[in-house]
N, CA, C and O atoms as CSV, one atom per row, in Angstrom:
chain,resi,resn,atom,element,x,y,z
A,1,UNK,N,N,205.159,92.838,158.038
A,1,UNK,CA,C,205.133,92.654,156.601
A,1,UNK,C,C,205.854,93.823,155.940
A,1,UNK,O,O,205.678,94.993,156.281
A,2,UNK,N,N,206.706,93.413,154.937
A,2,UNK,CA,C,207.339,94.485,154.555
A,2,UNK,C,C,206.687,94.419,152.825
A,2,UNK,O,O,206.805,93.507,152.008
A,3,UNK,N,N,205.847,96.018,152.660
A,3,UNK,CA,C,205.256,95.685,151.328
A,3,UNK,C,C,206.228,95.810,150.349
A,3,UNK,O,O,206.097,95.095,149.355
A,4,UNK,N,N,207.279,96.644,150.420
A,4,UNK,CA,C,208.424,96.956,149.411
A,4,UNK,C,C,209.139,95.314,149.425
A,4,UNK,O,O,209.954,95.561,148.537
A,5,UNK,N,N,209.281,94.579,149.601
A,5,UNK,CA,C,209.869,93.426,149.253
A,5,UNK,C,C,211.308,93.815,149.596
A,5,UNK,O,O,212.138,93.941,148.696
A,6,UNK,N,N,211.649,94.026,151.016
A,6,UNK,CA,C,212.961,94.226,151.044
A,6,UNK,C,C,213.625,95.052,149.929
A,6,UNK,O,O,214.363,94.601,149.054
A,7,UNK,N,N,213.260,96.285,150.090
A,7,UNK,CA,C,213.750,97.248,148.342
A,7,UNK,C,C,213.734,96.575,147.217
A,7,UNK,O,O,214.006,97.374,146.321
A,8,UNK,N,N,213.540,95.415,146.747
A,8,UNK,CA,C,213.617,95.110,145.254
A,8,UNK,C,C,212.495,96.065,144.501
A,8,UNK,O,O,211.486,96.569,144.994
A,9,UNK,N,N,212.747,96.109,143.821
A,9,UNK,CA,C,211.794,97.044,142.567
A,9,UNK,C,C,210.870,96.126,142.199
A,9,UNK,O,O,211.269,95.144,141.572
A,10,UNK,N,N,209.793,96.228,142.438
A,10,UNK,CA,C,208.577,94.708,141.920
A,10,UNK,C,C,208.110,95.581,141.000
A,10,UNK,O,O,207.840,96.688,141.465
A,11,UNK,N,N,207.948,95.447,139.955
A,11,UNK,CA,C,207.518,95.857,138.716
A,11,UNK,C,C,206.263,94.773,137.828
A,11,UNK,O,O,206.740,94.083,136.927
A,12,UNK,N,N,205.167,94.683,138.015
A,12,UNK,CA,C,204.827,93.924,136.998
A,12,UNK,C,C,203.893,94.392,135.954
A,12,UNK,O,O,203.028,95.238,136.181
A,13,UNK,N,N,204.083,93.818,134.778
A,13,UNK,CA,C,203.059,94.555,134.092
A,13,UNK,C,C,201.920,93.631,133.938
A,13,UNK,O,O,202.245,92.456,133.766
A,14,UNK,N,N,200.481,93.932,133.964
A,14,UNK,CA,C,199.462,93.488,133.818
A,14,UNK,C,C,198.759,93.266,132.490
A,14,UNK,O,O,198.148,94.080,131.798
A,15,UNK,N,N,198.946,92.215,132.332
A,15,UNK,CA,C,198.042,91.758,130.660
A,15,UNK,C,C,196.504,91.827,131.070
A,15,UNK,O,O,195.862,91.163,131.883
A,16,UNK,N,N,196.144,92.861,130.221
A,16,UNK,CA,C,194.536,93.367,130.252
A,16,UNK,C,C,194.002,92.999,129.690
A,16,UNK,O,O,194.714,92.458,128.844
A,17,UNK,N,N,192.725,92.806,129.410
A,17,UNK,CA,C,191.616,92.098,128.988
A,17,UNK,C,C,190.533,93.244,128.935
A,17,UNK,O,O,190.129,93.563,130.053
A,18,UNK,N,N,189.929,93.989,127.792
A,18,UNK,CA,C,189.542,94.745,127.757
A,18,UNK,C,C,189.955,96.098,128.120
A,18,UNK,O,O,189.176,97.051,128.128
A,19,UNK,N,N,190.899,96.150,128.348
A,19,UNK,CA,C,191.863,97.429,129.191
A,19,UNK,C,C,190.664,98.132,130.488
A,19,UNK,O,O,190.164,99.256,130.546
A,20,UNK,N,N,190.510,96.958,131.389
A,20,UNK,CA,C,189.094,97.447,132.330
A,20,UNK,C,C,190.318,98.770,133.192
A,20,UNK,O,O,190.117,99.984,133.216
A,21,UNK,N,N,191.409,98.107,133.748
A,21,UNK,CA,C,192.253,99.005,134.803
A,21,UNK,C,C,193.562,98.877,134.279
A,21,UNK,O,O,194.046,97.819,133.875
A,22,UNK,N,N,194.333,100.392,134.301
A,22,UNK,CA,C,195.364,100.394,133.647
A,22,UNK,C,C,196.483,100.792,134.953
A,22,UNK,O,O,196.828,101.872,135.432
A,23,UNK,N,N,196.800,99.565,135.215
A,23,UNK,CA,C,197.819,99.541,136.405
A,23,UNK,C,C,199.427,99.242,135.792
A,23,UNK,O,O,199.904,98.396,135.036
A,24,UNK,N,N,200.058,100.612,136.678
A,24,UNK,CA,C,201.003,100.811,135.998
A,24,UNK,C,C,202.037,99.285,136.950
A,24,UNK,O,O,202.435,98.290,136.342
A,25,UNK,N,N,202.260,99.532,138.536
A,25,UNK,CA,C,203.213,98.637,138.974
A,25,UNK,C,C,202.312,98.220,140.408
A,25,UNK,O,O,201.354,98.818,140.899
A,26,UNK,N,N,202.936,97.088,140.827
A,26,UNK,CA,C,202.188,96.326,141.931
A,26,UNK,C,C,203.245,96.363,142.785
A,26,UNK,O,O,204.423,96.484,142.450
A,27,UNK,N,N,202.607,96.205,144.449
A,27,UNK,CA,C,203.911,96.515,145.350
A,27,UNK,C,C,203.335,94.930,145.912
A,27,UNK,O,O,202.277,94.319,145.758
A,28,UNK,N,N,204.435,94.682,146.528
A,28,UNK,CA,C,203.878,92.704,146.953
A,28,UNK,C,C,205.071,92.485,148.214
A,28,UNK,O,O,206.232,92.894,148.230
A,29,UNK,N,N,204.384,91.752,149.165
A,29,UNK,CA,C,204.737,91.527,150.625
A,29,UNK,C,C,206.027,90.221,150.363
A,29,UNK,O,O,206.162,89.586,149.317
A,30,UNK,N,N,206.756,90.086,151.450
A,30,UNK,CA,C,207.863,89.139,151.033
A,30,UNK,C,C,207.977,87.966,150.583
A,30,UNK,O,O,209.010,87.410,150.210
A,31,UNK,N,N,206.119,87.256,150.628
A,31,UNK,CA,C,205.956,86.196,150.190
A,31,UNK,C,C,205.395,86.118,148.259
A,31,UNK,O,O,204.909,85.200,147.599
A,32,UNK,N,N,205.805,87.687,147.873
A,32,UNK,CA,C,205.624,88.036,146.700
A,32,UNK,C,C,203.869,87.958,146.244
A,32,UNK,O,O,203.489,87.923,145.073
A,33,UNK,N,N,203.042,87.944,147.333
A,33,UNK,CA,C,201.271,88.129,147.050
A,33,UNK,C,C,200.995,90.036,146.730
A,33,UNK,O,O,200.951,90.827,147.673
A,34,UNK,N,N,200.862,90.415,145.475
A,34,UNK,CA,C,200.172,91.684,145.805
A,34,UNK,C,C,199.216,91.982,146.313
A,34,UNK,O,O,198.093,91.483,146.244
A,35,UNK,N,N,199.872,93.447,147.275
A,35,UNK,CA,C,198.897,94.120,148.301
A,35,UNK,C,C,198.510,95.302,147.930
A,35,UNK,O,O,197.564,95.931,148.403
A,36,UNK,N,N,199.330,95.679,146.960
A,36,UNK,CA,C,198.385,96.929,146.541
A,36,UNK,C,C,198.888,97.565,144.881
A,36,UNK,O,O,200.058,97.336,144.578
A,37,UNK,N,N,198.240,98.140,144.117
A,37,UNK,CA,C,198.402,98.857,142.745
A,37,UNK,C,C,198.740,99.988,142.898
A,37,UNK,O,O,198.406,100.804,143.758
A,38,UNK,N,N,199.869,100.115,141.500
A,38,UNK,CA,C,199.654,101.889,141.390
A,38,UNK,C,C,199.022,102.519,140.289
A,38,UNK,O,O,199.378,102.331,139.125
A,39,UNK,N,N,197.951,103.374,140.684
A,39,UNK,CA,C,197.309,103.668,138.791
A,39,UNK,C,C,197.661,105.076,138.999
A,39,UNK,O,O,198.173,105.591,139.992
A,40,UNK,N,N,197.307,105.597,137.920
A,40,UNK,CA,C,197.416,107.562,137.551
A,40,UNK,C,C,196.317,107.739,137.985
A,40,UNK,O,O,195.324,107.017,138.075
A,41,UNK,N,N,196.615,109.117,138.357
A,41,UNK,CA,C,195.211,109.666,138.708
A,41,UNK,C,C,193.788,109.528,138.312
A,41,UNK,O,O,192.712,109.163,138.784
A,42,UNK,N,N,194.593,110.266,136.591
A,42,UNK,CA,C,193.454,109.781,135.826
A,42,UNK,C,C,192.371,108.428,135.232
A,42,UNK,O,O,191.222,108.380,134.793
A,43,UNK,N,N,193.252,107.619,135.450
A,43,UNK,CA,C,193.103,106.032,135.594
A,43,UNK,C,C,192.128,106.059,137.102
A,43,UNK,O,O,191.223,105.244,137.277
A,44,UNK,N,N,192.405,106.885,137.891
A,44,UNK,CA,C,191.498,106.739,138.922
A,44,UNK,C,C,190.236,107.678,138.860
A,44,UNK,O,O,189.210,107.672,139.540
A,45,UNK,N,N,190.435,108.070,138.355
A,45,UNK,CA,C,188.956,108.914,138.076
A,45,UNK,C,C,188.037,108.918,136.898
A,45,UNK,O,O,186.971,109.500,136.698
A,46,UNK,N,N,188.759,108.099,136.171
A,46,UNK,CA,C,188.134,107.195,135.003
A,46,UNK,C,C,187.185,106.206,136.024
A,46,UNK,O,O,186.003,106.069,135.707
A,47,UNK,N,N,187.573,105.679,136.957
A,47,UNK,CA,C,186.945,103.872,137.089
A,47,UNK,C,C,186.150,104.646,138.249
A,47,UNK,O,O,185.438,103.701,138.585
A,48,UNK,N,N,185.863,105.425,138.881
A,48,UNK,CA,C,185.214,106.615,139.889
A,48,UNK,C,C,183.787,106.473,139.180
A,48,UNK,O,O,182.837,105.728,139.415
A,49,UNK,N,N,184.090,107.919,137.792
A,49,UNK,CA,C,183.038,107.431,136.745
A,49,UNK,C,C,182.558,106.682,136.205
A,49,UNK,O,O,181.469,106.894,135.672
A,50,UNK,N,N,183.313,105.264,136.117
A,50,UNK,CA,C,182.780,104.257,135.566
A,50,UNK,C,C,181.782,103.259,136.237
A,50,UNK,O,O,180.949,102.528,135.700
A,51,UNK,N,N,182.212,103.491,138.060
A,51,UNK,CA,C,181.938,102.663,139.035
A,51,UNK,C,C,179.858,103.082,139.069
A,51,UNK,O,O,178.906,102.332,139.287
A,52,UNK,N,N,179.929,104.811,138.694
A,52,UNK,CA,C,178.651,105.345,138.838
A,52,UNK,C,C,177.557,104.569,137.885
A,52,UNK,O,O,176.329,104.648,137.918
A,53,UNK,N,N,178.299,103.896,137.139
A,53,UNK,CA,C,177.523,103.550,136.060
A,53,UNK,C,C,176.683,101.875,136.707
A,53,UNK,O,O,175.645,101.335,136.325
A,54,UNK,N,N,177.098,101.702,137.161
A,54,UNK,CA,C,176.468,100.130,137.590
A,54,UNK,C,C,175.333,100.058,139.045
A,54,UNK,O,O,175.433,100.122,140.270
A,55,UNK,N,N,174.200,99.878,137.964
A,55,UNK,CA,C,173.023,99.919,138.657
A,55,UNK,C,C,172.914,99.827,140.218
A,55,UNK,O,O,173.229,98.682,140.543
A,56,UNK,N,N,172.688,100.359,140.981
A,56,UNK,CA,C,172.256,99.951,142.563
A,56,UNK,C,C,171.920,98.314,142.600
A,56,UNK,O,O,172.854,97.719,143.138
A,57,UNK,N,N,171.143,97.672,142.294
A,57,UNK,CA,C,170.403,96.396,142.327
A,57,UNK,C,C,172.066,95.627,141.823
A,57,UNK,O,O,172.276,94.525,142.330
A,58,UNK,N,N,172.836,96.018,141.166
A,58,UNK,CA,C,173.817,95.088,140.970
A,58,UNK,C,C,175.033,95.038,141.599
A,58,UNK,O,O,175.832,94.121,141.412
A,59,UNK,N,N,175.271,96.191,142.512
A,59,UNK,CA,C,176.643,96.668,143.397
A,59,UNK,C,C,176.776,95.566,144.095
A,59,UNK,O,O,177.922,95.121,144.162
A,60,UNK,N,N,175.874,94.949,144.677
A,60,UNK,CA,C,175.853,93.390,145.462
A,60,UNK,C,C,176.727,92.638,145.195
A,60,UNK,O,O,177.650,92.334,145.951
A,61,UNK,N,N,176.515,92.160,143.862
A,61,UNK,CA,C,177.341,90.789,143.082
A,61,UNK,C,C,179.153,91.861,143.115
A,61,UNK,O,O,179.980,91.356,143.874
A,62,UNK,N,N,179.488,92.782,142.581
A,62,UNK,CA,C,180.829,93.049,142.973
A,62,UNK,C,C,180.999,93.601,143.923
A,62,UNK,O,O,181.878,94.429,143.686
A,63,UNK,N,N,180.496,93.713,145.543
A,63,UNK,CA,C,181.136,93.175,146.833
A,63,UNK,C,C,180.844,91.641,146.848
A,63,UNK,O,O,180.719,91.098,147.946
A,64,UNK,N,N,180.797,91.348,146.392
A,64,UNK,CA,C,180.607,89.613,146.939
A,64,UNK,C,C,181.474,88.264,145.989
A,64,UNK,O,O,181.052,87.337,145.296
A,65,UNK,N,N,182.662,88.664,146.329
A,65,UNK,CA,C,183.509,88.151,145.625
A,65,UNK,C,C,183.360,86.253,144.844
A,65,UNK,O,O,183.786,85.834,143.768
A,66,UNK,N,N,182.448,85.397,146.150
A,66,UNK,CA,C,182.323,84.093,145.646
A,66,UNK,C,C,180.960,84.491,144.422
A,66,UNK,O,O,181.241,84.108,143.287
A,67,UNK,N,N,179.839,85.060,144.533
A,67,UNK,CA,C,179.392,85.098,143.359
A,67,UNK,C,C,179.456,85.814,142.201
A,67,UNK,O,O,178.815,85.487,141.202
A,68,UNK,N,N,180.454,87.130,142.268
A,68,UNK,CA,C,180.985,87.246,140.887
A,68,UNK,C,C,181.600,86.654,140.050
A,68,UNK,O,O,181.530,86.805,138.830
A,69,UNK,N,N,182.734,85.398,141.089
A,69,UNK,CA,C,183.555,84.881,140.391
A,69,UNK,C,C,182.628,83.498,139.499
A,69,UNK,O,O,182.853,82.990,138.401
A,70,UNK,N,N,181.247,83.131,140.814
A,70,UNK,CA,C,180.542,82.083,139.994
A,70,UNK,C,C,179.903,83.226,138.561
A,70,UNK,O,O,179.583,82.603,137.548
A,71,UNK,N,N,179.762,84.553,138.513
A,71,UNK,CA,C,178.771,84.418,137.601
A,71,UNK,C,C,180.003,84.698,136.464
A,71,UNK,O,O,179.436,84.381,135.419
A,72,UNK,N,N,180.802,84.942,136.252
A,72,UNK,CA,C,182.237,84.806,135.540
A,72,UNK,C,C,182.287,83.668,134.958
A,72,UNK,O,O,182.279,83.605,133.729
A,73,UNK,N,N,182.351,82.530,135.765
A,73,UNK,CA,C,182.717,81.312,135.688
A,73,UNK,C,C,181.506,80.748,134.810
A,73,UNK,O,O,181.687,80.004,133.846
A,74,UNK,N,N,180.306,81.163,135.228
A,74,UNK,CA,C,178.844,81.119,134.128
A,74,UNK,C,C,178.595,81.564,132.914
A,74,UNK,O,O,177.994,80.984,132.009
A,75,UNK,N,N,179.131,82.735,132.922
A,75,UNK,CA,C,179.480,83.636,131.317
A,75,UNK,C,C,180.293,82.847,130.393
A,75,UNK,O,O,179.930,82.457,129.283
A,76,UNK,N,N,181.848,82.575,131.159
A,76,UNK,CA,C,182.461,81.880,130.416
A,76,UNK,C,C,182.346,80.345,129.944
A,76,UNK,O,O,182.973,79.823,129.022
A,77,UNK,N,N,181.507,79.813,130.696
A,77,UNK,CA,C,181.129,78.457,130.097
A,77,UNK,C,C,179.895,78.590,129.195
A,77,UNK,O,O,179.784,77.778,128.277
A,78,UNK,N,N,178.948,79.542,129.366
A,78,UNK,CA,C,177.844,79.407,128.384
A,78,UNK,C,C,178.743,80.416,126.834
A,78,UNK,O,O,178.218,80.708,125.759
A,79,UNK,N,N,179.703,80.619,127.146
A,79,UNK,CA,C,180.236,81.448,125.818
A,79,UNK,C,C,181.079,80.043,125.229
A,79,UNK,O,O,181.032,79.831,124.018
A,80,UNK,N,N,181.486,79.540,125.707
A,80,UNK,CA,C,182.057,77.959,125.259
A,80,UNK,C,C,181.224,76.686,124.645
A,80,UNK,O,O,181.581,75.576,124.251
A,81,UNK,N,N,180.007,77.316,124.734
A,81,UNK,CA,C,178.540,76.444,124.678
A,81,UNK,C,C,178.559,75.518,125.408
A,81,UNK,O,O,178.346,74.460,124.817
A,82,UNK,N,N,178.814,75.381,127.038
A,82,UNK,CA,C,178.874,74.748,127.572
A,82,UNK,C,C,177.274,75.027,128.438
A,82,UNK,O,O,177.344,75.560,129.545
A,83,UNK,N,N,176.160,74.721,127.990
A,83,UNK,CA,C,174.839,74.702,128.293
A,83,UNK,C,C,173.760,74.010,128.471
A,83,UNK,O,O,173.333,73.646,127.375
A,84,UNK,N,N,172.898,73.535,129.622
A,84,UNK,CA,C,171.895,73.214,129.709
A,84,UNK,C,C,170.874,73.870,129.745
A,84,UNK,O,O,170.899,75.089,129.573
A,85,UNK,N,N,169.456,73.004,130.040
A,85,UNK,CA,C,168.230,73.791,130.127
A,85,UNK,C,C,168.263,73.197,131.261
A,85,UNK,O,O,168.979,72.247,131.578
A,86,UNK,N,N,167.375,73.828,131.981
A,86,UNK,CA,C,167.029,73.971,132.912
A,86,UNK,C,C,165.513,73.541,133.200
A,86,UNK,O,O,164.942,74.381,132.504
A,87,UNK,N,N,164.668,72.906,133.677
A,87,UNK,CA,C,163.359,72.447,133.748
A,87,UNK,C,C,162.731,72.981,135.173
A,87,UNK,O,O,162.762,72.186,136.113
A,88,UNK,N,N,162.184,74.237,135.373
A,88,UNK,CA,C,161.651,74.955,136.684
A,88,UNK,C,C,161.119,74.157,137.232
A,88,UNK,O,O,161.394,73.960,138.416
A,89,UNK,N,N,160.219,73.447,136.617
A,89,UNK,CA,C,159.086,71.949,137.461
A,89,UNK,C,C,159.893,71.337,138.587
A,89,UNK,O,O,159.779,71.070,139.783
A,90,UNK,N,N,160.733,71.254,137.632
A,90,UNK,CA,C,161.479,70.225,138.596
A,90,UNK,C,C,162.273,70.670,139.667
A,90,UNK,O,O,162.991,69.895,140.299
A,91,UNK,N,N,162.169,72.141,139.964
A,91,UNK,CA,C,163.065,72.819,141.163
A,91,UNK,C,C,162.037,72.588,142.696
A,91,UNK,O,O,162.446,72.999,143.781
């Protein structure tokens, strides 16, 4: 795998959403999938500190990529009012 893309300059810029990570350029394998970011230092020791901040009991859900993305996918539909109730009895 060649991550430089055969020398082309892969440049992309990232449209942020809350400005969570401020990634300057992405390097991507010949089938053009990125494999890795470049941030500033400080950009890295910002999200270091930031990472400290998220409870023990919740580090779980971001290693565990299928249920962050469900509880994502949950946020954003109950913000759409896309909602039921739920009836425990019946579980």
């Amino acid at each position: 795998m060649n991550i430089f893309n055969k020398g082309k300059n892969v440049t992309t810029i990232l449209k942020q959403k809350n400005n969570l990570i401020n990634i300057k350029q992405y390097i991507t394998d010949d089938e053009g999938h990125k494999v890795a970011a470049i941030i500033d230092i400080e950009e890295l020791i910002r999200l270091k500190e930031l990472l400290k901040t998220i409870p023990p009991t919740e580090i779980w859900l971001y290693k565990n990529k299928e249920a962050f993305e469900s509880v994502q996918s949950g946020l954003k539909e109950s913000s759409e009012g896309k909602i039921s109730k739920l009836n425990l009895d019946e579980i």
